[in-house]
C-alpha positions in Angstrom: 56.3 -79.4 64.7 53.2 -79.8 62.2 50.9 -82.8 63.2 49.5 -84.6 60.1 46.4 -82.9 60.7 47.1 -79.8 59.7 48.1 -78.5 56.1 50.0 -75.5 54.9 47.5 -73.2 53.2 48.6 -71.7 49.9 46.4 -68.6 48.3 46.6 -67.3 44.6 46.4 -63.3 44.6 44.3 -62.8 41.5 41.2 -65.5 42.1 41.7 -66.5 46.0 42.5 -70.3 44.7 43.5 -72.4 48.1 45.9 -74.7 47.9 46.4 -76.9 50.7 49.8 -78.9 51.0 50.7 -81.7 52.9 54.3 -82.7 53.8 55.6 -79.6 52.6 59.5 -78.8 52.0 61.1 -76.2 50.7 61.8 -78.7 47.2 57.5 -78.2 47.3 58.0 -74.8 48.1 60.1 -74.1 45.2 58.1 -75.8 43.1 54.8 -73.8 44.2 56.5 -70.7 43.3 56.6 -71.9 39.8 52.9 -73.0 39.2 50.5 -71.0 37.6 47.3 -70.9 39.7 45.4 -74.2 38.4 41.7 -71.9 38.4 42.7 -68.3 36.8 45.8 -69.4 34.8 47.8 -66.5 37.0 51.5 -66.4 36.5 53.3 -67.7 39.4 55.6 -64.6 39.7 55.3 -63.9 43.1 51.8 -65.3 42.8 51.3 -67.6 46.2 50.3 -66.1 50.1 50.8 -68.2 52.8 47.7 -67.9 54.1 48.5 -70.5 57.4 48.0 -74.1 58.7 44.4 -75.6 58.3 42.6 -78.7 57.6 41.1 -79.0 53.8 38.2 -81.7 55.4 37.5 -79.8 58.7 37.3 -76.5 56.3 36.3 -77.3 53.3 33.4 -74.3 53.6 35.6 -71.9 54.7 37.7 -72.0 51.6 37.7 -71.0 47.9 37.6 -74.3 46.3 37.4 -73.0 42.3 
């Protein structure tokens, strides 16, 4: 189980854009697979990595925040 600390970390291929979710599902999921990367404009065709759990506050430096 997830505590509410932690977020599911999102990356964009082309620019390395991190997008960091909260409460995910897979109705979120589905819908992440359908967004264009908000900093490069990237088609979402099999766009997104998983990249893991973090925390966007605790790790704001140790992301691309573009």
């Amino acid at each position: 189980m997830m505590d509410n600390k932690n977020e599911v970390i999102f990356q964009c291929r082309k620019c390395e854009h991190n997008l960091f979710i909260e409460g995910i599902d897979l109705k979120l999921i589905d819908r992440i697979s359908k967004m264009e990367c908000r900093s490069c404009g990237e088609e979402p065709e099999e766009n997104w990595i998983l990249v893991g759990l973090g925390n966007s506050e605790e790790q704001k430096d140790d992301y691309n925040w573009r």
